[in-house]
Z-matrix of the N, CA and C atoms (Angstrom, degrees):
N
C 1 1.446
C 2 1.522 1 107.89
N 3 1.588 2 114.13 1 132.00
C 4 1.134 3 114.76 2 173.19
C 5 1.734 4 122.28 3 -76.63
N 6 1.511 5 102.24 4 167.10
C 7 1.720 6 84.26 5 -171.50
C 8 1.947 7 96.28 6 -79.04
N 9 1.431 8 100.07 7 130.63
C 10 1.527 9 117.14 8 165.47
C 11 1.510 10 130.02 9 -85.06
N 12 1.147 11 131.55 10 104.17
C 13 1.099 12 140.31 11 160.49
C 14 1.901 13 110.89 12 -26.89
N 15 1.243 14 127.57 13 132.52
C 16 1.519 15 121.58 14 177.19
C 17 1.841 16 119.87 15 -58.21
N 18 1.605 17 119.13 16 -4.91
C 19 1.108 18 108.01 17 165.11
C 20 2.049 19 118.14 18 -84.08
N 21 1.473 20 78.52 19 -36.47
C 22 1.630 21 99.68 20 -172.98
C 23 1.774 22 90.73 21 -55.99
N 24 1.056 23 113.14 22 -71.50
C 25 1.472 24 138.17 23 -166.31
C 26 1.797 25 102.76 24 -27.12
N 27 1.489 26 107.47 25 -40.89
C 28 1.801 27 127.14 26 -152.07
C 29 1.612 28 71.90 27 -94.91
N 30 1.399 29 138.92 28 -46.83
C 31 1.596 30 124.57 29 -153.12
C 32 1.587 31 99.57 30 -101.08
N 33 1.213 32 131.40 31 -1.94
C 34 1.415 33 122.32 32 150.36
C 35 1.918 34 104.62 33 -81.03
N 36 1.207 35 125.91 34 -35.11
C 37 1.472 36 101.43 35 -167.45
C 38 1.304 37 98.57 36 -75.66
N 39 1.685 38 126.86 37 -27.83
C 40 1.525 39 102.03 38 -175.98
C 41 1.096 40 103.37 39 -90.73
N 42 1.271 41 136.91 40 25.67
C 43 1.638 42 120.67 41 149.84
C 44 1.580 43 123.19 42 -112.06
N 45 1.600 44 89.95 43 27.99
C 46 1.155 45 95.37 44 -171.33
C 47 1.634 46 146.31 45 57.87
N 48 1.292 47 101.24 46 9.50
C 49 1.369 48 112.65 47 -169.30
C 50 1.907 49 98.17 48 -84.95
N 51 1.368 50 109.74 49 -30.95
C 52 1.827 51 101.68 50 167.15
C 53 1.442 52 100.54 51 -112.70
N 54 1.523 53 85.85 52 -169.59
C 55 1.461 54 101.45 53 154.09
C 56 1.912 55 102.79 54 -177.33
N 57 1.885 56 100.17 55 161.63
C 58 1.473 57 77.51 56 -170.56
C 59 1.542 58 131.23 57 -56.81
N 60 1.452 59 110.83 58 -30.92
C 61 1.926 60 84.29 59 175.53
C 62 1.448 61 118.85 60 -49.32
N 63 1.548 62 115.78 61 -40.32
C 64 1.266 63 104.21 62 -171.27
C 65 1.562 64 120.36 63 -58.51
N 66 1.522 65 110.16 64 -32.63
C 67 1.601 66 102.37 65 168.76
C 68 1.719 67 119.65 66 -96.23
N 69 0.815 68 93.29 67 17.81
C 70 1.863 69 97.05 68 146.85
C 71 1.712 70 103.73 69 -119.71
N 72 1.048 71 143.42 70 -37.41
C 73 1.429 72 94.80 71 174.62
C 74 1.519 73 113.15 72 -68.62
N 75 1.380 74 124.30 73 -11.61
C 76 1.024 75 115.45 74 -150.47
C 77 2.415 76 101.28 75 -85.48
N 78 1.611 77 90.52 76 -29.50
C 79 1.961 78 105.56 77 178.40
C 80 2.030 79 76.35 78 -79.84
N 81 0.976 80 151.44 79 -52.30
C 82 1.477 81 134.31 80 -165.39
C 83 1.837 82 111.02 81 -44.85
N 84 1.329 83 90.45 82 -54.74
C 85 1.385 84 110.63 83 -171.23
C 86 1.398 85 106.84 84 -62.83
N 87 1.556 86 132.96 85 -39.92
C 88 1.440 87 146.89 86 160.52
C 89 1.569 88 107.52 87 -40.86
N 90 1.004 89 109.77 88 -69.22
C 91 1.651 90 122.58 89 160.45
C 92 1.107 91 126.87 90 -11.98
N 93 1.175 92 106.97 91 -55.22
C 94 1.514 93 140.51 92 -152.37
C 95 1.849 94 103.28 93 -80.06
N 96 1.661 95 86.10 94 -74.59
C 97 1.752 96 92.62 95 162.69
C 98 1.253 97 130.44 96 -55.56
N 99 1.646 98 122.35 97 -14.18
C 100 1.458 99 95.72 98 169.91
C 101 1.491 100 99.63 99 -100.84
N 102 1.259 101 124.47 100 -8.16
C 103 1.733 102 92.11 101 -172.49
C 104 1.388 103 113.50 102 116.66
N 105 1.342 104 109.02 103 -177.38
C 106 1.016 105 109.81 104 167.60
C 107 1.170 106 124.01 105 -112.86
N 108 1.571 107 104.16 106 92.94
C 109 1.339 108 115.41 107 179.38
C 110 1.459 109 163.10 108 -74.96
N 111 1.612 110 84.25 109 8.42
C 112 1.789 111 101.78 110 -156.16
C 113 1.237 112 125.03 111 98.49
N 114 1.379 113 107.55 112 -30.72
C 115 1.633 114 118.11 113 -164.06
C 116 1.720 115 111.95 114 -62.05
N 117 1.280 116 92.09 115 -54.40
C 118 2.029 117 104.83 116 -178.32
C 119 1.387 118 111.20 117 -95.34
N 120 1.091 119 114.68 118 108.21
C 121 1.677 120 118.41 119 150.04
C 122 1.312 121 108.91 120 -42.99
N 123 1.474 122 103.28 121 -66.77
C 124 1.326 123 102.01 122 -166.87
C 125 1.430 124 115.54 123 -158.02
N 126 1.925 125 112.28 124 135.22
C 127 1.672 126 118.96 125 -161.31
C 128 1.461 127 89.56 126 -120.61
N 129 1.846 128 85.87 127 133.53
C 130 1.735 129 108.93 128 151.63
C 131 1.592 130 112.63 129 -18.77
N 132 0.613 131 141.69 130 -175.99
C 133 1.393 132 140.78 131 142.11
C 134 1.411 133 121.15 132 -99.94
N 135 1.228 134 125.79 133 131.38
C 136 1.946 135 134.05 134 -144.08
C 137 1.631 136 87.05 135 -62.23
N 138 1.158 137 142.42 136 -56.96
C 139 1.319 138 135.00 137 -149.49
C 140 1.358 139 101.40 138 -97.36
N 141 1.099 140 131.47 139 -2.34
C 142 2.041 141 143.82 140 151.69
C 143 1.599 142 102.77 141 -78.07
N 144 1.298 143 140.97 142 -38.47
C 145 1.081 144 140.90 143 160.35
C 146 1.452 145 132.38 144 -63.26
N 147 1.297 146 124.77 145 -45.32
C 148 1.421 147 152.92 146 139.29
C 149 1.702 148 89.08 147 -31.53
N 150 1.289 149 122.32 148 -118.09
C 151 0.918 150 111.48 149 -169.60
C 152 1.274 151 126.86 150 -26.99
N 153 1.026 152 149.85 151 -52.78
C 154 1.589 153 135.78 152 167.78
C 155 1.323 154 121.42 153 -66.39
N 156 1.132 155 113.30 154 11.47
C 157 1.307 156 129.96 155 156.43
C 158 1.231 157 125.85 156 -78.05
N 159 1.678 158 97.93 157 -64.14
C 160 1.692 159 104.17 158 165.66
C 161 1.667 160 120.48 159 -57.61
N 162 1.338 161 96.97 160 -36.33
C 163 2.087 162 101.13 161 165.92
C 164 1.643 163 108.77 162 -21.38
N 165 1.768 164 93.92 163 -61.69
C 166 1.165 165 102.04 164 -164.05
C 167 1.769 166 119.99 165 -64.39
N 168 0.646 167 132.21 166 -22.29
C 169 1.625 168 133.57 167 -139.32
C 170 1.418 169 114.54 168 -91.12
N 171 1.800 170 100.83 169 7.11
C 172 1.469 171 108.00 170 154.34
C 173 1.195 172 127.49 171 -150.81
N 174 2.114 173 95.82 172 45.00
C 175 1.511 174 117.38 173 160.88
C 176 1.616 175 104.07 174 -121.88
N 177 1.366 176 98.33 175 77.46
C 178 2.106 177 90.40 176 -167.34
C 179 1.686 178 100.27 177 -91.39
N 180 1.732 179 120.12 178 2.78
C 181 0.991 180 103.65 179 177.64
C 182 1.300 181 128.05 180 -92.97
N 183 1.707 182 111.48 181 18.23
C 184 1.636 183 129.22 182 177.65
C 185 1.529 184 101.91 183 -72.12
N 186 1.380 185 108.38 184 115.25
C 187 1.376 186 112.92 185 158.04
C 188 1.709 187 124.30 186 -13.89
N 189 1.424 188 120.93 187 -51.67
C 190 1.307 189 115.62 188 -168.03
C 191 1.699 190 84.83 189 -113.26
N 192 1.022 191 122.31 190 48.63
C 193 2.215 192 102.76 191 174.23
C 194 1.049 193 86.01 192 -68.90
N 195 1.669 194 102.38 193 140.52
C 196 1.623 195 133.49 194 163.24
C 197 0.758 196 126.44 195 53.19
N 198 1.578 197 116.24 196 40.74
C 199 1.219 198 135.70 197 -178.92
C 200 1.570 199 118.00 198 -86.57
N 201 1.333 200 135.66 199 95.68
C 202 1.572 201 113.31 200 -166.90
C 203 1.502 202 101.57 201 -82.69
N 204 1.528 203 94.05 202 147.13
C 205 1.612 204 117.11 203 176.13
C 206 1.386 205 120.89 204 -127.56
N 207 1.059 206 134.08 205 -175.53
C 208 1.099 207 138.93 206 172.18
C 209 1.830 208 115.18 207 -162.51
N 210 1.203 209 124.39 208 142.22
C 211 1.374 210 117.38 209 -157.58
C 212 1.601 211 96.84 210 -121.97
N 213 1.578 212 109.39 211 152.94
C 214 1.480 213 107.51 212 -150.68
C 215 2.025 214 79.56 213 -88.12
N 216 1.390 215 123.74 214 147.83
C 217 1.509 216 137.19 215 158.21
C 218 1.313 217 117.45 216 -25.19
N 219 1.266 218 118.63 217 -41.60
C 220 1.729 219 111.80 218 -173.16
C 221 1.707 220 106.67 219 -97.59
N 222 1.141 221 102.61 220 18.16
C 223 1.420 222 99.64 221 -177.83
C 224 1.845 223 109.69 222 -105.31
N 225 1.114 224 133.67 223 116.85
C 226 1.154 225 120.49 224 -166.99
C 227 1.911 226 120.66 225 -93.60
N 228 1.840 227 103.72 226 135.87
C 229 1.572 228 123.93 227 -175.74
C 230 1.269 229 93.53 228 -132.60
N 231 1.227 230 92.43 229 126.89
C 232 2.066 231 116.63 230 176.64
C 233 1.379 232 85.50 231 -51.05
N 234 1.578 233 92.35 232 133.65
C 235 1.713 234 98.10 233 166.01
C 236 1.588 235 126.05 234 108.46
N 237 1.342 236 99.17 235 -40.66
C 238 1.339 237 142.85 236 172.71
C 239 2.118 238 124.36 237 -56.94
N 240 0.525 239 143.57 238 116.98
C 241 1.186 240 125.57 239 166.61
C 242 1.745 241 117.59 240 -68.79
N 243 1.253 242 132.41 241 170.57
C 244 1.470 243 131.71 242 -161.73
C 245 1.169 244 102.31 243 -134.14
N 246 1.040 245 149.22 244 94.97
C 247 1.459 246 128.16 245 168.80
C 248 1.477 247 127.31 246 -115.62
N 249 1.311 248 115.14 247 56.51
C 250 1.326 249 148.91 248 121.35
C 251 1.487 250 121.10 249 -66.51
């Protein structure tokens, strides 16, 4: 998958050509190949992500559906570690 811009991104899921699991396994798998790079403190776990992925895939009328994010470390998510 090429990198998608958030309009492109919204006009492949309604044509069905993605959907969010496919672009989380697909940033997992990115992950994966580089390593461990410094970049992540710390990941969802792939099949905790996946699944809330699939949650989504028949609420497409959320402003951000399938939007991947990532949240900066000192910011605190139940579940999450904080390191701030």
């Amino acid at each position: 998958m090429e990198s998608l811009d958030l309009h492109t991104l919204r006009k492949h899921y309604q044509s069905g050509m993605l959907t969010p699991r496919d672009v989380v396994a697909t940033l997992y798998e990115r992950i994966r190949q580089r390593g461990n790079d410094g970049t992540w403190i710390t990941l969802v776990p792939e099949t905790d992500a996946l699944e809330r992925a699939h949650a989504l895939e028949n609420k497409t009328d959320l402003p951000l559906y399938g939007v991947p994010f990532a949240i900066k470390d000192n910011i605190d998510v139940v579940g999450l570690p904080t390191t701030a």
